[in-house]
C-alpha positions in Angstrom: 14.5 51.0 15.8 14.0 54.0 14.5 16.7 57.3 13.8 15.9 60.4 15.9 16.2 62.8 14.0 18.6 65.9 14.1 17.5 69.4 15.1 18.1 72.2 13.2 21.2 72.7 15.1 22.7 69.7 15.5 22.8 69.5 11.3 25.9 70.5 9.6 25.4 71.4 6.1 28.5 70.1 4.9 26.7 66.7 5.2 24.3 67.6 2.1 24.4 65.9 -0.8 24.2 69.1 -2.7 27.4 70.4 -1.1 29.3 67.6 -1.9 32.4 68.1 -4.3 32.2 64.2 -5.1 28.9 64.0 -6.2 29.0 66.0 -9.2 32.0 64.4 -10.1 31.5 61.0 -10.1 27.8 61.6 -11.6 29.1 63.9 -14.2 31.8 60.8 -14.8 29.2 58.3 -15.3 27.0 60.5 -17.7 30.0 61.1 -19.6 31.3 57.7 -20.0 28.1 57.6 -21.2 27.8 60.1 -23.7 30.9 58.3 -24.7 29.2 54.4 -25.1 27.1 54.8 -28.6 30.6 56.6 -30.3 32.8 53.4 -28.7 29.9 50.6 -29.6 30.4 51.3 -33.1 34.5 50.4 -32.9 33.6 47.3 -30.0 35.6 49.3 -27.9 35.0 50.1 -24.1 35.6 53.1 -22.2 38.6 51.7 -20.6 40.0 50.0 -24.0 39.4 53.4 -25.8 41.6 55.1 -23.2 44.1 52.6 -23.4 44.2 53.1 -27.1 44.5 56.4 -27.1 47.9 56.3 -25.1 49.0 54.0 -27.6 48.5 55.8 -30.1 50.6 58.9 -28.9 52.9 56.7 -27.5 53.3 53.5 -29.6 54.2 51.0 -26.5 54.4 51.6 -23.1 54.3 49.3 -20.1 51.9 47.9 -18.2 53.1 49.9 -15.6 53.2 53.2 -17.8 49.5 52.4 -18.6 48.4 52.2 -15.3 50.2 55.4 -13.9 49.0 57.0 -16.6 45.2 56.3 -16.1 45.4 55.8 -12.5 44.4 51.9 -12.6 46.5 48.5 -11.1 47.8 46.0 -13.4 44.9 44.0 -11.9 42.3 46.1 -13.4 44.4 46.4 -17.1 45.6 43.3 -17.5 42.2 41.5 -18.2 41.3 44.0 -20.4 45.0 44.2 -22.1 44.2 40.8 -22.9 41.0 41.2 -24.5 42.6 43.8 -26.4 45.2 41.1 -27.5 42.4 38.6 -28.8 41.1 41.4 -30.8 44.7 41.7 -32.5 44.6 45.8 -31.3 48.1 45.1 -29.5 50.7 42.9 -28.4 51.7 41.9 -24.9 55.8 41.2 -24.3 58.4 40.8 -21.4 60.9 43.6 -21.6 64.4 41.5 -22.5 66.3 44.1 -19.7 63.6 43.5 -17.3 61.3 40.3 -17.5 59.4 41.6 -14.6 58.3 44.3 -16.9 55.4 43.4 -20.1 55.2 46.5 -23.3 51.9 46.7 -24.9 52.1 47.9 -28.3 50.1 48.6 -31.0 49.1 45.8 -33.6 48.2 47.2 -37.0 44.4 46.6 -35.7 44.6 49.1 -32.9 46.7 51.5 -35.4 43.7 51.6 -37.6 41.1 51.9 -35.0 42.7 55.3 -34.9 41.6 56.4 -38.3 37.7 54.8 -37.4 37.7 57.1 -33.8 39.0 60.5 -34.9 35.1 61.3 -35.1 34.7 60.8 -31.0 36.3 63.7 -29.8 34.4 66.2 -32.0 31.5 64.0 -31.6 31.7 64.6 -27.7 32.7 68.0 -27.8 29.5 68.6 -30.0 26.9 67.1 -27.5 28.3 68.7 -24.5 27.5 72.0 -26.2 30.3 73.6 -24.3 32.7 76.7 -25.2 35.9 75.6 -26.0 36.9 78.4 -23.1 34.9 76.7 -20.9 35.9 73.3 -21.9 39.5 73.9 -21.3 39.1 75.5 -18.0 37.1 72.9 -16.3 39.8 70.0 -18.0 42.5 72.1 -16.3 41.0 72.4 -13.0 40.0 68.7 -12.6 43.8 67.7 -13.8 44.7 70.2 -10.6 42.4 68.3 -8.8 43.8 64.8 -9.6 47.4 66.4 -9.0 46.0 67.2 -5.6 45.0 64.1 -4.8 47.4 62.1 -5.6 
């Protein structure tokens, strides 16, 4: 059986794929995760890892919980990868002694130096995207509005 298709009229132009919001999104997502995989290879890190890394590093520990609100994942998502991380000796996993609901990831002197061997990413990034740092800024701030929205 085969789709009749719709008349001119009938069409609504919303339904394009070119006037999608979510398109370019989640393509321009994947091409920069992308961009991102040759800089991460060299360091064995992931996309996710890297990210999970670089709250660390601001933060020193944080729970699993404070990962995952702060990069929009469940703990079923970061904890297999928290404990790959662990193998690696980049962090430590540990039950809160007020709350032993509650496991803190911190940094293991691995994951500390990892910082050192990544401060090249950003600049590397930033570099290929051939982007104003105007630019740059603007469309970071209107995609964190975005995410604010949606949440």
């Amino acid at each position: 059986m085969t789709a009749t298709p719709l008349s001119p009229a009938d069409q609504n132009p919303l339904q394009k794929l070119e006037n999608q919001l979510c398109f370019p999104l989640y393509a321009a997502s994947r091409m920069l995760t992308k961009a991102y995989l040759p800089l991460l290879q060299e360091l064995d890190l992931t996309y996710p890892q890297y990210l999970v890394l670089l709250l660390l590093w601001e933060h020193q520990e944080l729970t699993v919980k404070e990962l995952g609100d702060n990069l929009l994942l469940d703990s079923g998502t970061l904890t297999p990868l928290l404990k790959r991380m662990e193998q690696k000796q980049w962090v430590s996993r540990r039950r809160d002694p007020r709350d032993e609901r509650s496991v803190i990831i911190g940094l293991q002197p691995a994951g500390t130096a990892l910082r050192r061997q990544a401060c090249h990413i950003p600049e590397q990034l930033f570099a290929r995207l051939g982007m104003p740092q105007a630019e740059f800024e603007a469309l970071r701030d209107q995609l964190t509005q975005l995410l604010t929205r949606l949440q």
